[in-house]
C-alpha positions as CSV (number, residue, x, y, z in Angstrom):
1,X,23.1,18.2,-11.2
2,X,24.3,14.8,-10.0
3,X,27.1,14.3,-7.6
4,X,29.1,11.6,-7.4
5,X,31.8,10.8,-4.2
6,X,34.5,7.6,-4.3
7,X,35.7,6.2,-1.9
8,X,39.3,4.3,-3.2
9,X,40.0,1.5,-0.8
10,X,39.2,-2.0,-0.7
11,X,40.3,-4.9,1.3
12,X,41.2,-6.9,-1.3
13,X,42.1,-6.5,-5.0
14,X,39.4,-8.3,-7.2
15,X,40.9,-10.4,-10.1
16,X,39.2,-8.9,-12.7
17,X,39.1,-5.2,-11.4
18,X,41.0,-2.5,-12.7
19,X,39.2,0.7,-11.4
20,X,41.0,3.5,-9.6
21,X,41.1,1.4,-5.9
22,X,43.7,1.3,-3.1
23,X,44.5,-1.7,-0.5
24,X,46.2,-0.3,2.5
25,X,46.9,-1.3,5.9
26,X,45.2,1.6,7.4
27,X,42.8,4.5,6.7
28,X,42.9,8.2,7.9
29,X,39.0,8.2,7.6
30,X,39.1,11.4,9.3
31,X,41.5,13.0,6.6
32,X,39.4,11.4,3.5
33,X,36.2,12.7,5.1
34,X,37.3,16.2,5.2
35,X,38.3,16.2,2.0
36,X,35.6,14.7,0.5
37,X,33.5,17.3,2.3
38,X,35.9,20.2,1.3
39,X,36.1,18.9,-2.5
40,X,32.0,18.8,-2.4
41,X,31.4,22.5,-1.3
42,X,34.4,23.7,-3.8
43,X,32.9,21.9,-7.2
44,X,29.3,22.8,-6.4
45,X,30.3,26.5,-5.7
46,X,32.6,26.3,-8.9
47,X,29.3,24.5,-10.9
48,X,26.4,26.8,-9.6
49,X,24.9,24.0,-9.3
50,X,21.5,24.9,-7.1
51,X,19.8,21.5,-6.6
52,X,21.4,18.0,-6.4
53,X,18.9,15.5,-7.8
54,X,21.2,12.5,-6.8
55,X,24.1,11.0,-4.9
56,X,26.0,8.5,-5.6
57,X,28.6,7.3,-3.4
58,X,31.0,4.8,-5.6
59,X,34.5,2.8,-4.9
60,X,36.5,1.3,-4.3
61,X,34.1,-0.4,-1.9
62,X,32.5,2.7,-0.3
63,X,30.3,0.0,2.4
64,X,34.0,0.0,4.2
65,X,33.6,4.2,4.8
66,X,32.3,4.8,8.0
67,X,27.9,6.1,8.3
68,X,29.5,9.2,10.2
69,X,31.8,10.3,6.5
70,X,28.7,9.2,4.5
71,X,26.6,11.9,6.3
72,X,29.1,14.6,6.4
73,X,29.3,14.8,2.9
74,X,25.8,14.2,2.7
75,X,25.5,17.2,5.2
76,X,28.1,19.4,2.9
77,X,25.7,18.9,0.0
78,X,23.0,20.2,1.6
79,X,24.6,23.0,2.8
80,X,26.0,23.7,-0.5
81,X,23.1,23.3,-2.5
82,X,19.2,22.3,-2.6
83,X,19.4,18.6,-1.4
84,X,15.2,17.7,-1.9
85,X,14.2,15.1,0.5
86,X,13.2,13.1,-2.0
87,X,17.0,12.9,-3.8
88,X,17.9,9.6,-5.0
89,X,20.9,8.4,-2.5
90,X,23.0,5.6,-3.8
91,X,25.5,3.6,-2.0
92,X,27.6,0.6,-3.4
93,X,28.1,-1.8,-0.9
94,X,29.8,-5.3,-0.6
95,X,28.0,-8.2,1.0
96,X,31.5,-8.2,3.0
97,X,30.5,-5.0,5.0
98,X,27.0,-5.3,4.5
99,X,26.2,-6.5,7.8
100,X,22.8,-5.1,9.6
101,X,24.4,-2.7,11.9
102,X,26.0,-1.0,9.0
103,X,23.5,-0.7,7.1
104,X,21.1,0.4,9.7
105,X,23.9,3.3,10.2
106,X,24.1,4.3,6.6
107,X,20.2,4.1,6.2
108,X,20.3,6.8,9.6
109,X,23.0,8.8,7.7
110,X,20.6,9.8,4.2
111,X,21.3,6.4,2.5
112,X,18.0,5.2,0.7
113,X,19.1,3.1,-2.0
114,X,21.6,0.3,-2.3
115,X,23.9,-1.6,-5.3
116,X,25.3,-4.6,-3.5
117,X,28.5,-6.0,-5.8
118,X,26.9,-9.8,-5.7
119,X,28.3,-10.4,-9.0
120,X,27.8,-13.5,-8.6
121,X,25.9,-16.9,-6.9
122,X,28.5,-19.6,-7.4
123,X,31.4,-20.6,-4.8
124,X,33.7,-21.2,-8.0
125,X,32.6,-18.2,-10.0
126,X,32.9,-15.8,-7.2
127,X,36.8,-17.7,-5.9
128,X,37.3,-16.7,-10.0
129,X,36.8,-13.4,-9.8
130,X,38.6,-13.3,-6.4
131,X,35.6,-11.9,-4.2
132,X,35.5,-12.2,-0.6
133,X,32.2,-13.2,0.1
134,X,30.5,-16.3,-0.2
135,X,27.2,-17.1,-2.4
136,X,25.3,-17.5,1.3
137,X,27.0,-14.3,2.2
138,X,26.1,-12.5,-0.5
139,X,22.5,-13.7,0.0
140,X,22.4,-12.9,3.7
141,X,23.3,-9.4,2.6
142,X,21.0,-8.9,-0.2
143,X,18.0,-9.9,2.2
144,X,19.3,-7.6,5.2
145,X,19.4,-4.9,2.3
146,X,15.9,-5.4,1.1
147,X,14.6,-5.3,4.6
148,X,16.1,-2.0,5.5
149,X,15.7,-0.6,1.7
150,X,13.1,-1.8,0.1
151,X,12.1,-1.2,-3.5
152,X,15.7,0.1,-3.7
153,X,18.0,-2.3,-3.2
154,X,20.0,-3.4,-6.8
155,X,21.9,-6.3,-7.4
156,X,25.0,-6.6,-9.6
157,X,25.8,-10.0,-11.7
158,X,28.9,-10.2,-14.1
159,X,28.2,-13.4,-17.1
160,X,30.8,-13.8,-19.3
161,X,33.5,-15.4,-16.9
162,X,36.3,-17.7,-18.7
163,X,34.7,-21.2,-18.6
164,X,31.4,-20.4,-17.7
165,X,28.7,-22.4,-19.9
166,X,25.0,-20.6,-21.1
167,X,23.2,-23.1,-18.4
168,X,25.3,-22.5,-15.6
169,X,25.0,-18.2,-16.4
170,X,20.9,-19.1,-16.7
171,X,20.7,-21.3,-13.3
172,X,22.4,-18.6,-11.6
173,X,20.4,-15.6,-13.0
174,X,17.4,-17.6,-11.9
175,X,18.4,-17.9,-8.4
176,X,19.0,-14.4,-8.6
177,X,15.3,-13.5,-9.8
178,X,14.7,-15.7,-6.5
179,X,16.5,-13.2,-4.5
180,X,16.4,-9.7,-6.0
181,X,14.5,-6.9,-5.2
182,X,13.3,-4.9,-8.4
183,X,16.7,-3.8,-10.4
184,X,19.3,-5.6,-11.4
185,X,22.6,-4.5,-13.2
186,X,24.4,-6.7,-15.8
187,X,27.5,-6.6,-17.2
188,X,29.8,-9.1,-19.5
189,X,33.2,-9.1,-18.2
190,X,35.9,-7.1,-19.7
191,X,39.5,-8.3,-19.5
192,X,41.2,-5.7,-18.1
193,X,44.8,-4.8,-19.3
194,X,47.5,-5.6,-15.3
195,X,44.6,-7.4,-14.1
196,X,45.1,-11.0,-12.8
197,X,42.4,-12.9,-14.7
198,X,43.2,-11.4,-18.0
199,X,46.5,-12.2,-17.7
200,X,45.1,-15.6,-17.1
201,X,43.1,-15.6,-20.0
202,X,45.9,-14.3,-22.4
203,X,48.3,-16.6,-20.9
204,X,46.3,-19.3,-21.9
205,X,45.6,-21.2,-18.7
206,X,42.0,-20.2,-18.5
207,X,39.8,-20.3,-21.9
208,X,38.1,-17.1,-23.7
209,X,34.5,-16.5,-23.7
210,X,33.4,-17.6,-27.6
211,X,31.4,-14.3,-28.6
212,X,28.5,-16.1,-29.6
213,X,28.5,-17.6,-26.4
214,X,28.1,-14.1,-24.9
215,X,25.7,-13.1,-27.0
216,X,23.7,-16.0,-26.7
217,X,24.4,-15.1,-22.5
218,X,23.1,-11.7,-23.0
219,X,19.9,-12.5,-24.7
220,X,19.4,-15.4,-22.1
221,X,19.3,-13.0,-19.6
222,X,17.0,-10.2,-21.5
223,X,14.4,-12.8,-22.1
224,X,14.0,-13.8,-18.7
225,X,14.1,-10.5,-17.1
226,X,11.7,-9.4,-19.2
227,X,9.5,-12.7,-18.6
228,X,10.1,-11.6,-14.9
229,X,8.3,-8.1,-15.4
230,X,11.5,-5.7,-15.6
231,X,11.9,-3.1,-18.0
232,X,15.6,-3.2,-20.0
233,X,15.8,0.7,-19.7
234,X,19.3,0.8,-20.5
235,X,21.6,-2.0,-22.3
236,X,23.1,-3.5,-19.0
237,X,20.0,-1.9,-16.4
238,X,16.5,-3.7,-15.8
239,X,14.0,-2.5,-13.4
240,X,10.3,-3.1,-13.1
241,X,7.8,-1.0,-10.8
242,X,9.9,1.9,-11.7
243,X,12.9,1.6,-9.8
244,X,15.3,3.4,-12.3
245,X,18.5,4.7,-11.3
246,X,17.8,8.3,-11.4
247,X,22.0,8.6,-10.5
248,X,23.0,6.4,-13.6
249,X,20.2,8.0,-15.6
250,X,21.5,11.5,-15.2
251,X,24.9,9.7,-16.9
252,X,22.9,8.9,-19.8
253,X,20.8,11.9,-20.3
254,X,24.4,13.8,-20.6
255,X,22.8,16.3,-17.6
256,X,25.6,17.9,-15.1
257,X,27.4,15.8,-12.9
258,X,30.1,16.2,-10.1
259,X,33.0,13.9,-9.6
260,X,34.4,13.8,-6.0
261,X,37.6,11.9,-4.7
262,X,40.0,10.8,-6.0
263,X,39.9,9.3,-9.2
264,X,36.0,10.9,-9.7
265,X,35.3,11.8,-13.2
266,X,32.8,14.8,-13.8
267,X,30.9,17.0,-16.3
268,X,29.7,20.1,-16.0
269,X,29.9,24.0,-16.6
270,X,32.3,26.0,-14.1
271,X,30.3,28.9,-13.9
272,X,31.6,29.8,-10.6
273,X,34.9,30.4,-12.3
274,X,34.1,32.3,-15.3
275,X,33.4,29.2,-17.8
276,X,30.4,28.8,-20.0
277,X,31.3,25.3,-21.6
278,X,31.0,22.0,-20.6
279,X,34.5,20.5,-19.1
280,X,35.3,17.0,-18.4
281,X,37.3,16.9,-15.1
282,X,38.9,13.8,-13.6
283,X,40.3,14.1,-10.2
284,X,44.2,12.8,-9.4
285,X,44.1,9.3,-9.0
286,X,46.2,8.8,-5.9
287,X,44.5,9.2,-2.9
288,X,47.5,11.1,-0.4
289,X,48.8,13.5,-3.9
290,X,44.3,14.2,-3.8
291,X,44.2,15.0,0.1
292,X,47.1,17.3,-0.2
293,X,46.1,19.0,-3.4
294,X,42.3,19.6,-1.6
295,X,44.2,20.9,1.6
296,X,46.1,23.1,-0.9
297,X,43.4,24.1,-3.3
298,X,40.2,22.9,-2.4
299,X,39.8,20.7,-4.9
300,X,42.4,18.1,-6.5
301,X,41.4,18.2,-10.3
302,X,43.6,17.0,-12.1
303,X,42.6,17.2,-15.9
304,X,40.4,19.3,-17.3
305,X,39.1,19.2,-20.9
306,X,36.5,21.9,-22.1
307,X,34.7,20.3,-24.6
308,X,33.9,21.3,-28.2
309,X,30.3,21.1,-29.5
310,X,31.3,17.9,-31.8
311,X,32.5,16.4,-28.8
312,X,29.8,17.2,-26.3
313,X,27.5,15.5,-29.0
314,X,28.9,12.5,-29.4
315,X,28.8,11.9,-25.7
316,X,25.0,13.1,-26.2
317,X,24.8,10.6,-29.1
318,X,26.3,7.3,-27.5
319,X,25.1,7.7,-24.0
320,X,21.7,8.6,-25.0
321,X,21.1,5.8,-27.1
322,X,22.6,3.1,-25.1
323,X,18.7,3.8,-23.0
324,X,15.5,2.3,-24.2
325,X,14.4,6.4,-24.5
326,X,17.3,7.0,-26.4
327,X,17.9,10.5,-28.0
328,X,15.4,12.8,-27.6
329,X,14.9,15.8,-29.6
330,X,14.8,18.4,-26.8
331,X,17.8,17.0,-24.9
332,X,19.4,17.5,-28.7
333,X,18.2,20.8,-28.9
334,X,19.7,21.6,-25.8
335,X,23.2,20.9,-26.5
336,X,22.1,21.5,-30.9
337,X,20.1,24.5,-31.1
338,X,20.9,25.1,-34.8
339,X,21.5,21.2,-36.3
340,X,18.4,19.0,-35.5
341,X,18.0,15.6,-35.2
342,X,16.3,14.8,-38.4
343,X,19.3,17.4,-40.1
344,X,22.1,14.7,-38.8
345,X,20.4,11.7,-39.4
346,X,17.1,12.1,-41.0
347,X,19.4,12.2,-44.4
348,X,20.3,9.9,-46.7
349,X,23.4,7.8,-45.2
350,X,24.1,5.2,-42.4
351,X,21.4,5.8,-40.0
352,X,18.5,5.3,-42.5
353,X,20.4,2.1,-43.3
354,X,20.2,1.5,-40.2
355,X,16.5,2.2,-40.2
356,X,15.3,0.0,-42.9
357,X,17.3,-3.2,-41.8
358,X,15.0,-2.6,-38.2
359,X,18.3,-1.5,-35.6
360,X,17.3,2.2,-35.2
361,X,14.4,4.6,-34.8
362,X,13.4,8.1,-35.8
363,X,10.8,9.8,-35.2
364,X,8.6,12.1,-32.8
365,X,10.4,11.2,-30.3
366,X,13.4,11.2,-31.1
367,X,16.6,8.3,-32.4
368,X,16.8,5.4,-30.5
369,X,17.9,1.6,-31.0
370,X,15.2,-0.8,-31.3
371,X,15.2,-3.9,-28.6
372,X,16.9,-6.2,-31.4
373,X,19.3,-2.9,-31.9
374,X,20.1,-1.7,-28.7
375,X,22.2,-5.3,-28.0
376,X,24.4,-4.8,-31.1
377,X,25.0,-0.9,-30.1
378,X,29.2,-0.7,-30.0
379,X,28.8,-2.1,-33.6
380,X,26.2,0.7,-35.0
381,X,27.9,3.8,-33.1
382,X,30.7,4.7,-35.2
383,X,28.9,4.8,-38.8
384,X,26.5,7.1,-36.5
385,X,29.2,9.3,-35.6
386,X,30.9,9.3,-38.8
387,X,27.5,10.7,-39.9
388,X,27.5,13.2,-37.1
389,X,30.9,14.1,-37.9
390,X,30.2,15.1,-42.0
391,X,27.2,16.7,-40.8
């Protein structure tokens, strides 16, 4: 299984962010560490889960925790559970509080990979989406990061801002290419419902992204990462020399995962309790009601769903496919011992439409979107699961 840690403050409120993050005067690091290290050994007693293939330590802007709380829970894992040497640890980090000390310390603490929140290279793009940092400072941090990780450091870039043209997203993804080390995550932006910029955008003083305009954006940005020798793996991921996210693929692949802190979402089996379905867990929210519920409890879950094997497919279904592997038919098998792949959608119906107009593939190894289908994805998923469903 996978285990996944947030970390809920900030130091500022991004414009376009609405994620589970706190802005507060003052931390009780000490607190939040004990509880994140308390919360850790509970879920991966109540999981069984016996080896933790990755780590991924998300925010919030997890770069402001301290390398000493980063290694305590690091520590707690692998006292917990199998933590192999060669386990994929991830930290998101802001080139605000990237600076080479800190780094250095979280490197020391089990750190080996980084995903800086560049987002992106212009002064007026990044005052937009109300970052902190500077397009030098962003810079300065992505080339301390690839020093101290390299191979492993990834870079985040958001297109799709209000007012941004095609050239200005393709002059700024080629500076990025200039910079980067070998992954890079995209992502159009999504206006958020109580976030500044989309009340912006709906308030008409800034102008909405045409959707041809982002598609055009998208495509841009496919042709010359792949020009550039990285492998679109997964429909917002590129690496090349094999720098996958083992963290994000384990997402994907629909395998167990641990949500820690507050806010954390998770997946897994409680075995350790007496369960022998899959439950999706999300932790309470607010970061003091979390501490005192772990204190309490041990853990501060807050919702848990168990869920049916309809539901636990159609996660299998749209997470799968959104990766250039897509589906395959023993991680179908898996969760569909008795209803195959080529029972669901081998039949007459909307996937062998989708088929013969060249979106989607079946065969040996599996369903999976081709390259021209894997862009138009949110559109094709819910004939697929209306076919899933009758089946």
């Amino acid at each position: 299984g996978a285990l996944c840690p947030q970390w809920p403050y900030c130091r500022k409120r991004c414009s376009y962010c609405n994620f589970n993050k706190y802005v507060v005067p003052a931390v009780d690091e000490a607190a939040v560490s004990a509880c994140l290290v308390r919360e850790a050994r509970t879920l991966l007693r109540l999981s069984q889960v016996q080896r933790v293939t990755s780590v991924f330590f998300g925010g919030g802007t997890p770069s402001l925790a301290s390398p000493c709380t980063i290694a305590a829970v690091l520590e707690a894992v692998a006292g917990a559970a199998h933590l192999p040497a060669a386990a994929e640890v991830t930290l998101e980090a802001n080139p605000s509080s990237s600076s080479t000390p800190r780094l250095a310390g979280f490197r020391a603490a089990g750190v080996n990979r980084l995903s800086i929140g560049v987002q992106s290279l212009d002064d007026a793009e990044l005052r937009l989406l109300g970052r902190e940092h500077t397009a030098a400072e962003a810079r300065e941090a992505v080339e301390i990061a690839r020093g101290l990780f390299p191979g492993r450091t990834s870079l985040d870039l958001i297109f799709g801002l209000p007012g941004q043209s095609q050239s200005a997203w393709a002059r700024g993804l080629e500076m990025a290419l200039g910079l980067c080390d070998d992954h890079i995550s995209l992502y159009q932006l999504t206006l958020e419902r109580g976030t500044a910029l989309a009340a912006q955008v709906w308030g008409g003083s800034l102008p909405t992204p045409h959707q041809d305009l982002l598609a055009d954006m998208y495509h841009t940005a496919c042709a010359m990462l792949v020009a550039a020798g990285f492998r679109r793996y997964e429909v917002s991921n590129f690496a090349r020399k094999g720098a996958l996210s083992a963290h994000n693929l384990s997402y994907w692949r629909a395998e167990q995962y641990i949500g820690v802190g507050p806010g954390a979402h998770g997946r897994f089996v409680p075995w350790g309790e007496g369960g022998c379905s899959r439950e999706a867990r999300v932790q309470t929210l607010e970061p003091d009601a979390w501490m005192q519920e772990v204190q309490s409890r041990g853990h501060g879950t807050r919702r848990r769903v168990v869920l049916s094997p309809l539901e636990q497919l159609e996660e299998v279904l749209a997470l799968g496919l959104r990766t250039d592997e897509g589906v395959t038919h023993e991680r179908w098998g898996y969760f569909s011992p008795h209803l195959s792949l080529e029972a669901v959608f081998g039949a007459p119906g909307e996937a062998r439409m989708l088929q013969q107009q060249g979106w989607l593939l079946l065969d040996g190894g599996g369903l999976r979107c081709t390259p021209e289908g894997l862009a138009l994805l949110d559109s094709l998923l819910p004939g697929l699961l209306c076919q899933l469903q009758h089946a």
